[in-house]
C-alpha positions in Angstrom: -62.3 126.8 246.5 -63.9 123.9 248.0 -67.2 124.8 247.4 -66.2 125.0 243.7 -65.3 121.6 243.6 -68.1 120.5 245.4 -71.4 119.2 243.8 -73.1 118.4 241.2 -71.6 120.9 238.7 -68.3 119.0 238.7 -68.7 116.2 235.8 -66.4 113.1 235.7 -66.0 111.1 232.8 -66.9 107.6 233.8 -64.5 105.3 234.1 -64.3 102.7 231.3 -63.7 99.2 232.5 -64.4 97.6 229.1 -65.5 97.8 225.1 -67.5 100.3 224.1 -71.2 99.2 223.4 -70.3 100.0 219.6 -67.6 97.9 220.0 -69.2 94.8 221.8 -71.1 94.7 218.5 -70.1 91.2 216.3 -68.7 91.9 213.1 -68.9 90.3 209.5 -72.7 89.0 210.2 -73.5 89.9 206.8 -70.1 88.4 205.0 -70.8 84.8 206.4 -74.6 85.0 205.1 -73.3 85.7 201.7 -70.5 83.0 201.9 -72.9 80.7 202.4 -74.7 81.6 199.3 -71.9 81.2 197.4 -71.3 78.1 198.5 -74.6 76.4 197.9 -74.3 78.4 194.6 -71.6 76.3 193.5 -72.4 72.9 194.6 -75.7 73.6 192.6 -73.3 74.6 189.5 -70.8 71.0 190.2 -74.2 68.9 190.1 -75.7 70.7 186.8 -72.2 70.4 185.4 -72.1 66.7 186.4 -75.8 65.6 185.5 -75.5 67.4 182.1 -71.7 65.5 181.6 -73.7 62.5 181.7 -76.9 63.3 179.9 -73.9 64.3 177.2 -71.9 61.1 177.0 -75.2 58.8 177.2 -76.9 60.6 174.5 -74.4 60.9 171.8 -77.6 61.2 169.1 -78.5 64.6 170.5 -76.9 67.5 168.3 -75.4 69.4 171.1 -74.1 65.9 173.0 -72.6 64.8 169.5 -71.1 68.4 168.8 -69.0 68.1 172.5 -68.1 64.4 172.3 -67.0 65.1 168.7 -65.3 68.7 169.3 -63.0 66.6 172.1 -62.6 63.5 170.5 -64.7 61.4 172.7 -66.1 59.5 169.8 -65.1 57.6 167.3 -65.8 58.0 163.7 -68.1 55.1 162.1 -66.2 51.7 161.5 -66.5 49.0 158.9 -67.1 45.6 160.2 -66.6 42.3 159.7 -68.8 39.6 159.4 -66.8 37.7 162.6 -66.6 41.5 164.7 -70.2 42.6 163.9 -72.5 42.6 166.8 -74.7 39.8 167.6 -78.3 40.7 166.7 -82.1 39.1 165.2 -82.7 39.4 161.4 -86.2 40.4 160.3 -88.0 40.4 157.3 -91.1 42.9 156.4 -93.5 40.1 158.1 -91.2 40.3 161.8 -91.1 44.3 161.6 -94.5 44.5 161.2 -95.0 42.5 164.1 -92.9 43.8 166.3 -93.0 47.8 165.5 -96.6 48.1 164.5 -98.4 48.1 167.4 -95.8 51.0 168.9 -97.1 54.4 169.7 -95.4 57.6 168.2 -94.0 57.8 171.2 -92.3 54.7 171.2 -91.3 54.7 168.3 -89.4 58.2 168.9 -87.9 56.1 172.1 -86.7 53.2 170.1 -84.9 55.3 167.5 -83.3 57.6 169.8 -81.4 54.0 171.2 -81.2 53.3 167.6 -79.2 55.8 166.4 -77.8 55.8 170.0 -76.1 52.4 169.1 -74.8 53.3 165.6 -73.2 56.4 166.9 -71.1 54.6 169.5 -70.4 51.8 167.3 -72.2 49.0 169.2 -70.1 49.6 172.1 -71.7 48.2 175.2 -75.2 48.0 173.5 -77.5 45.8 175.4 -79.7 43.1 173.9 -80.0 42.4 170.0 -79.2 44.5 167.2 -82.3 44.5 164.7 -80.9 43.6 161.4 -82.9 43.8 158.0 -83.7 41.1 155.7 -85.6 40.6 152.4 -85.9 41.4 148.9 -86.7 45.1 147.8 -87.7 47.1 145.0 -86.2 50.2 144.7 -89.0 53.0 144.2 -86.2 56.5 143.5 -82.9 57.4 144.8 -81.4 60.9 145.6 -78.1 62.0 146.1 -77.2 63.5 149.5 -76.4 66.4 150.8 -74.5 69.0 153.4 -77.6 69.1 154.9 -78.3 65.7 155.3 -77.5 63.4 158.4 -74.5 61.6 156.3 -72.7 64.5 153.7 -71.7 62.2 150.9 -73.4 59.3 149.5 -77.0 58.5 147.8 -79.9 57.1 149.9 -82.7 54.9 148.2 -86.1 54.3 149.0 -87.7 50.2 148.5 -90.5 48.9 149.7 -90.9 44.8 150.2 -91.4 43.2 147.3 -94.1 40.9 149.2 -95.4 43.1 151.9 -95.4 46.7 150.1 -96.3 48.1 154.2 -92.7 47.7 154.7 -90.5 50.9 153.3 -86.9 50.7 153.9 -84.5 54.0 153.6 -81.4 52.9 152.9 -77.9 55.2 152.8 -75.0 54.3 151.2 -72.0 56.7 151.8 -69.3 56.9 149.3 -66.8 58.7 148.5 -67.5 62.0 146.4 -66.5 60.9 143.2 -68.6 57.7 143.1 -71.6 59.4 143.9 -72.6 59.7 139.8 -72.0 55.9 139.6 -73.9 55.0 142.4 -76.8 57.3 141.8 -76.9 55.6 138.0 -76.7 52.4 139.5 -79.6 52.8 142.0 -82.3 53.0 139.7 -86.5 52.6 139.9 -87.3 48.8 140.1 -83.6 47.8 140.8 -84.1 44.7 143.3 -82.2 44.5 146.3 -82.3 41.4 147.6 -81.0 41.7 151.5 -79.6 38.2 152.9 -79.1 37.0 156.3 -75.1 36.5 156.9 -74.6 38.4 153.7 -75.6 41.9 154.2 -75.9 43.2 157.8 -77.8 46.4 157.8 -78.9 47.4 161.4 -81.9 49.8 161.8 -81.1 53.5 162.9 -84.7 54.6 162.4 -88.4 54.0 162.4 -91.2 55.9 161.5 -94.6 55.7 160.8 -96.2 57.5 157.7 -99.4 59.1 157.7 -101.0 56.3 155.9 -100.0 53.8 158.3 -96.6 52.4 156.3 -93.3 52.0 158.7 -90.3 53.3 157.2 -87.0 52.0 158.3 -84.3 53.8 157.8 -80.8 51.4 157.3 -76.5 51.7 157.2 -75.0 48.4 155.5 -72.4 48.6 158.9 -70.2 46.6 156.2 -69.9 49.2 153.7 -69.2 46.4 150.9 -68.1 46.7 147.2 -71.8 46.1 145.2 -72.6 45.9 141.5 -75.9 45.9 139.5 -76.1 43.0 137.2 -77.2 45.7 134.5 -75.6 48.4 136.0 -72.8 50.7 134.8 -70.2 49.6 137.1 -69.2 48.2 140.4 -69.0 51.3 143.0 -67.4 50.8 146.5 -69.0 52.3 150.0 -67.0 54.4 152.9 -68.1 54.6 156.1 -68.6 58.4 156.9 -66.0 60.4 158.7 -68.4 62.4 160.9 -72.1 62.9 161.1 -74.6 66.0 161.0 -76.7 64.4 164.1 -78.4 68.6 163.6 -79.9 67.1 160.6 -81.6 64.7 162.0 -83.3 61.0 160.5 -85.1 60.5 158.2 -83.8 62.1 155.4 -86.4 61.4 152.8 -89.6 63.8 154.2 -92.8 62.5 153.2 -93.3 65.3 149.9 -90.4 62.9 148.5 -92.0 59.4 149.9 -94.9 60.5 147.5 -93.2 61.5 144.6 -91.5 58.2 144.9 -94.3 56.2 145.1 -95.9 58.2 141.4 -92.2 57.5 139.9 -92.4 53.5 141.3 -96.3 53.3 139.8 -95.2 55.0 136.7 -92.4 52.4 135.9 -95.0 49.5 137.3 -97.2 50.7 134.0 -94.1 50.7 131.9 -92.8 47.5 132.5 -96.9 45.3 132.5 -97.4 43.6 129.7 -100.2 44.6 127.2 -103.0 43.2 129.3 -102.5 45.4 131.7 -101.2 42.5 133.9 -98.1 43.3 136.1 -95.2 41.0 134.9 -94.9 37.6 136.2 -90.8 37.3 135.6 -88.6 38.7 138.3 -86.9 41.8 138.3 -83.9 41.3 136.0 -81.8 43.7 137.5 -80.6 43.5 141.3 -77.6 44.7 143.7 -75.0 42.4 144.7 -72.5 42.6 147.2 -69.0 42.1 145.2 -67.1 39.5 147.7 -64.3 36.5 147.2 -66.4 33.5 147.7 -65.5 31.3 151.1 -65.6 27.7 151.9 -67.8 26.7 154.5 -65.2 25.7 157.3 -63.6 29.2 156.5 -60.2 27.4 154.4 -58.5 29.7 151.8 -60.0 28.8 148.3 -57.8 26.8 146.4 -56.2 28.0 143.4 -58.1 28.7 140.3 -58.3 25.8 137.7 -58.4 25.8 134.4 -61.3 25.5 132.3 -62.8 22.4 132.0 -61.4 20.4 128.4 -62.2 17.3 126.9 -61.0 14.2 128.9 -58.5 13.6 125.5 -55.9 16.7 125.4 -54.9 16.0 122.3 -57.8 16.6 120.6 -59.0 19.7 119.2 -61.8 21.4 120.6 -65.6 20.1 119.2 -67.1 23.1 117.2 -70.7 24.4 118.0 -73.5 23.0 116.4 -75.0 25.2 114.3 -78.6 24.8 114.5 -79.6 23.5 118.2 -83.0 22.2 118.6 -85.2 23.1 121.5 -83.5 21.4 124.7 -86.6 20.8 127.7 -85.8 18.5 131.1 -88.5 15.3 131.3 -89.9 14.5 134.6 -88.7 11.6 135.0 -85.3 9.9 135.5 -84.1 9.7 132.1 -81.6 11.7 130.1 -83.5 15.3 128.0 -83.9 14.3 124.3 -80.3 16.8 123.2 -78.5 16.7 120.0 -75.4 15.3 120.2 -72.5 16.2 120.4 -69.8 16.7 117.6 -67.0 13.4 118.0 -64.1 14.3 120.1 -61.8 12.7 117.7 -61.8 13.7 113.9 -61.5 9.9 112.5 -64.6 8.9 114.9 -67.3 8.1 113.3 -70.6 10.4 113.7 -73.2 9.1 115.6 -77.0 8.8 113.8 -78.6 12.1 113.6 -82.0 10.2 114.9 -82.8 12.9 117.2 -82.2 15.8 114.8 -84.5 14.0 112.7 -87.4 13.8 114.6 -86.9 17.5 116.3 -88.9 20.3 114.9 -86.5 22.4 112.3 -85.5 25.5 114.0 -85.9 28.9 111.4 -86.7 32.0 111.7 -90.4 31.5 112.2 -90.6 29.4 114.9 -89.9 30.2 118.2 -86.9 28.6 120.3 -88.5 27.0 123.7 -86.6 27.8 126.5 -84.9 24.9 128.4 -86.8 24.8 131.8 -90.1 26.7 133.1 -89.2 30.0 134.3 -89.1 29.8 138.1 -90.2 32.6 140.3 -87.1 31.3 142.7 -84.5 32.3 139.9 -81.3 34.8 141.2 -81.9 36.4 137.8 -83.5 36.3 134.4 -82.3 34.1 131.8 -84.6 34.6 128.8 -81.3 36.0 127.1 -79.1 34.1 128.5 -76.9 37.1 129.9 -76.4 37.8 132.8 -73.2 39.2 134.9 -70.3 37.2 135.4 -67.3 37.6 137.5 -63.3 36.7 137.5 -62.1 33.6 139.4 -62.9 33.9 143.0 -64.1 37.8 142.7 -68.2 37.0 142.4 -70.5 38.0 145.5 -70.1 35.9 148.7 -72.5 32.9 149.1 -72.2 29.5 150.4 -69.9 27.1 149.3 -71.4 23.2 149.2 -70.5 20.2 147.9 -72.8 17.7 145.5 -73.5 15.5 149.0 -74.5 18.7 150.4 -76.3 20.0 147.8 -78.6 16.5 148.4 -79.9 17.9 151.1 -81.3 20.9 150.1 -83.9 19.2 147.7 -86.1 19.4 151.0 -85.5 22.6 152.3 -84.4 24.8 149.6 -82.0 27.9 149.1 -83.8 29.7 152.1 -82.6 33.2 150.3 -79.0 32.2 150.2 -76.4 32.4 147.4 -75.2 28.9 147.7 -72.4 27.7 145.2 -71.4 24.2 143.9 -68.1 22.6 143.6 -66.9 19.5 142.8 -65.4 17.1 139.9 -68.5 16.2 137.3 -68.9 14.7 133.7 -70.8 16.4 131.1 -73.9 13.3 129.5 -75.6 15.6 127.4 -75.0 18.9 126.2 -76.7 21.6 123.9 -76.7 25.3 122.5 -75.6 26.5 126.2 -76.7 24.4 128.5 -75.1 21.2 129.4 -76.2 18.3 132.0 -73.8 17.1 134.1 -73.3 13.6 136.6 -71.1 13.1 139.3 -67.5 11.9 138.4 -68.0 8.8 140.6 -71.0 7.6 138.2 -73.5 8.4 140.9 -77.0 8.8 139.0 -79.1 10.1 142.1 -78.2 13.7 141.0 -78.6 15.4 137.7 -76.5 19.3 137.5 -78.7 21.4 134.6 -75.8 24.0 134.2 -76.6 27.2 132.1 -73.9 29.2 130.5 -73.8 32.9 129.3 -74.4 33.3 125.3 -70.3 34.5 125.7 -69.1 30.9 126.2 -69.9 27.5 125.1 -70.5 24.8 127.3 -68.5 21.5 127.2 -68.7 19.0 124.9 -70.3 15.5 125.8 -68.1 13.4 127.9 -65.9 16.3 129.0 -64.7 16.5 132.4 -65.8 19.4 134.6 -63.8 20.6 137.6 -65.5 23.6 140.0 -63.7 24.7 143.1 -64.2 27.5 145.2 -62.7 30.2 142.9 -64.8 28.9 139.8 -68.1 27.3 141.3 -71.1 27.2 140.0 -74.3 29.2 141.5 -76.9 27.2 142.5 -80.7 28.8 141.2 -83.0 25.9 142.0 -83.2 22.1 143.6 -85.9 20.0 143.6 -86.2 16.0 144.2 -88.4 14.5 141.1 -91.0 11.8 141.9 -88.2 8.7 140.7 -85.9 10.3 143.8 -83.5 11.7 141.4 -82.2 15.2 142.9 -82.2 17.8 140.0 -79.8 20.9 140.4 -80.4 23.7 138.2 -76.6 26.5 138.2 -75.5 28.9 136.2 -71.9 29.2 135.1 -70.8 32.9 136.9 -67.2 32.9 135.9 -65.0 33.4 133.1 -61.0 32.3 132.8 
C-alpha cells in the first residue's frame, strides 16, 4: 500500500494561493478606449453647434441663417422709421458713389453688400459706422412688378439712372400692399423723375454691383416707407414695409437681360420726347415723385391753423373780376415794378385808372403768341408752360422747409441746395396779372420782391390785397436770385387750394 502511494504516479493538484492567471487579467480595456471617443466626439459636436449658432445670428443675410432666426422668432420684421429714430449715416450723390465704390474689386463689393443687407435685416441694430444714404435726382428708365420669387413678395421695383452722371443706376423697391401694386406700377413710369433729397427721403443702400460695362447699380429701400404721388400720376399710393423676406432669392432683382431692355425702353422714350431737331429737350422732366407729407416748421412747432384765403384788404367789397385779355407780363432787371395791367378798382364807384399800359402793349389774339412771364429755369420743381401743376389741401403737400421772408434773404447766395423750402409770412399784392401776382412785404420793405405763380384753377389776388401764408398754406419756393440794384427776387408757386 505504501509503495502505491509513493512516487511520482501520485498527482496533486497545486494548491492555489491566489487568482487564476485568467483572472489577474484587467477588464473593460476596450470600454474606456471607446468612452473616450465618445467623449471627444461630443465636445467636437458642442463647438460645431456653437460656432455655427454664431455664424447664424451674425449673418442674418444668408438664406439658411434667415430661415432659423426667422422660424424662432429671433428677428424682427422690417420697421418704418422716423426721421428723428433713423440711423445716423452720410448722404451721397452719383459723384460720392462713384468715388467711393468704383475703385472696389468684385470681391469687395460682394463683402460690402453682404454688411449691407446685413444692416437692413436687423434693422440698424448695433450697426457700426455710417449708414450710406442715396441722394439725387433720377430718371426712371422701366418698372416691374414683383414677385414670390423676388427678395421682397409684394411691391414694384424701378430702375433710374442719374440724371447728371448716367454711370450711376439706382434699383429701387417699393413694397406695398397687394392691392396698390396696379397704382404704383401706373405711377412708376419711363422718364418719371425722382428727385431723392437729403432729410427728405432716407434710402440706405442694400446692394451694389458692378455691370459688365462698367456701370454700378445700387440697389435701395426708402427705410421710411412714405405716402408719394406723381404730379401727373393717377393717384397717391402708400408704401408697407414687408412682413418677411425671401433672403433665398437673393439681390439684385433686376438681372442684367432686364438692365438692357430698360435701357432700349429709356432711349426709345429719349427719341419720343427730342424735339424735331433731333436735340434732346432742354425743359425738365414735367413729371416727378413726391413724398406726400404735412409740412413742418423749422423749430419742429405744430403748424398753426389754416387761414383763409387771402381777400381784399376792404371786406365789403365784392370780389374784382378777371381781366379778360391779359397782356404779356415779363420781370425787368432792375429794381422797378414789371410793366402789368392793372387791376380792376376794388370799389365799384372808384374811378378806373388810365389804361396807358394796355395801350402801348401788343394786342393779344389768336395769332400771336403769349410770352411766358420769366425765362424757363433749369432749377424749376416742375414745368410751368401750362400753368398746371399738382396742388395739395392745407397742410397735406410734401414735406420741405418752412422759412420766413428774413430767411428766405439769405438764400439769394446760396440757393435751394435740392431742398423743398416753403415761404410764409404776411405780404401785399403791387402788381398783379392773368395768374401771376408780385408781392412786397407787409411792413413796406422794398429789398424783396415775391413773383408768385398760381395754377390756371384759381385767380390770383387783386392789387393791393393782403396775402397771409402760414405753414398749412405756404408758398413753394422755385428760385432766388439777388439782382444787380441788391433787390432779392423770389420766384413761388401757389401749391394749395382752400
Amino acid at each position: 500500500m505504501a509503495e502505491r502511494y509513493s512516487g511520482s504516479s501520485v498527482r496533486r493538484r497545486p494548491a492555489r494561493d491566489g487568482f487564476h492567471e485568467r483572472e489577474l487579467k484587467p477588464k473593460g480595456e476596450g470600454g474606456l478606449f471607446g468612452w473616450s471617443i465618445f467623449i471627444l466626439l461630443l465636445i467636437g459636436l458642442v463647438a460645431v453647434c456653437w460656432m455655427g449658432t454664431l455664424y447664424i445670428f451674425g449673418h442674418p443675410e444668408e438664406p439658411m441663417g434667415y430661415a432659423m432666426l426667422h422660424k424662432f422668432k429671433k428677428l424682427e420684421a422690417p420697421k418704418r422709421f422716423s426721421e428723428t429714430a433713423a440711423p445716423k449715416g452720410e448722404f451721397l450723390d452719383a459723384k460720392k458713389l462713384l468715388a467711393k465704390y468704383g475703385p472696389m474689386s468684385a470681391y469687395q463689393l460682394d463683402q460690402e453688400s453682404h454688411k449691407l443687407l446685413r444692416d437692413y435685416i436687423r434693422n440698424y441694430e448695433g450697426v457700426s459706422g455710417l449708414v450710406p444714404y442715396i441722394t439725387g435726382r433720377y430718371n426712371i428708365l422701366d418698372s416691374y412688378q414683383l414677385t414670390a420669387n423676388d427678395f421682397i413678395q409684394a411691391g414694384v421695383v424701378a430702375i433710374a439712372q442719374d440724371s447728371e452722371v448716367p454711370q450711376v443706376l439706382i434699383e429701387t423697391i417699393y413694397p406695398t400692399d397687394e392691392r396698390m401694386v396696379p397704382m404704383l406700377h401706373r405711377s412708376l413710369l419711363t422718364g418719371l423723375d425722382i428727385p431723392i433729397q437729403r432729410s427728405l427721403d432716407l434710402s440706405p443702400i442694400i446692394h451694389v454691383e458692378k455691370l459688365p460695362d462698367g456701370r454700378l447699380k445700387f440697389t435701395t429701400i426708402p427705410i421710411q416707407y412714405p405716402n408719394y404721388s406723381a404730379t401727373q400720376g393717377p393717384g397717391s399710393f402708400s408704401l408697407e414695409p414687408p412682413a418677411t423676406l425671401n433672403v433665398a432669392a437673393g439681390l439684385p432683382i433686376l438681372p442684367n437681360s432686364k438692365i438692357a431692355e430698360a435701357d432700349q425702353r429709356y432711349a426709345s422714350y429719349r427719341r419720343k420726347m427730342a424735339n424735331p431737331g433731333g436735340q434732346k429737350a432742354s425743359a425738365p422732366p414735367a413729371n416727378q415723385l413726391m413724398p406726400v407729407r404735412s409740412a413742418t416748421t423749422t423749430s419742429g412747432a405744430t403748424p398753426a391753423p389754416p387761414v383763409a384765403r387771402a381777400i381784399p384788404a376792404n371786406a365789403s367789397s365784392p370780389t374784382p373780376a378777371p381781366v379778360e385779355e391779359p397782356v404779356p407780363v415779363t420781370i425787368p432787371p432792375t429794381g422797378a415794378e414789371p410793366s402789368v395791367a392793372r387791376a380792376i378798382p376794388v370799389n365799384p364807384g372808384d374811378t378806373p385808372p388810365a389804361a396807358a399800359p394796355l395801350a402801348t402793349a401788343p394786342a393779344v389774339g389768336t395769332d400771336v403768341p403769349l410770352k411766358p412771364f420769366m425765362a424757363g429755369s433749369t432749377t424749376a420743381v416742375a414745368s410751368t408752360a401750362s400753368g398746371k401743376w399738382q396742388t395739395f389741401k392745407p397742410g397735406q403737400m410734401p414735406k420741405g422747409r418752412l422759412v420766413s421772408l428774413g430767411e428766405s434773404k439769405q438764400l439769394a447766395g446760396t440757393g435751394l441746395g435740392g431742398e423743398r423750402v416753403y415761404l410764409k409770412g404776411n405780404f401785399v399784392v403791387s402788381a398783379a396779372g392773368q395768374n401771376r401776382a408780385v408781392l412786397r412785404d407787409s411792413t413796406g420793405s422794398k429789398d424783396a420782391r415775391i413773383i408768385v405763380e398760381f395754377p390756371t384753377s384759381s385767380s390770383p389776388p387783386g392789387e393791393g390785397a393782403n396775402v397771409a401764408r402760414d405753414a398749412n398754406r405756404p408758398f413753394l419756393i422755385t428760385r432766388i436770385e439777388r439782382s444787380s440794384d441788391g433787390t432779392v427776387n423770389i420766384w413761388a408757386r401757389e401749391v394749395t387750394t382752400q
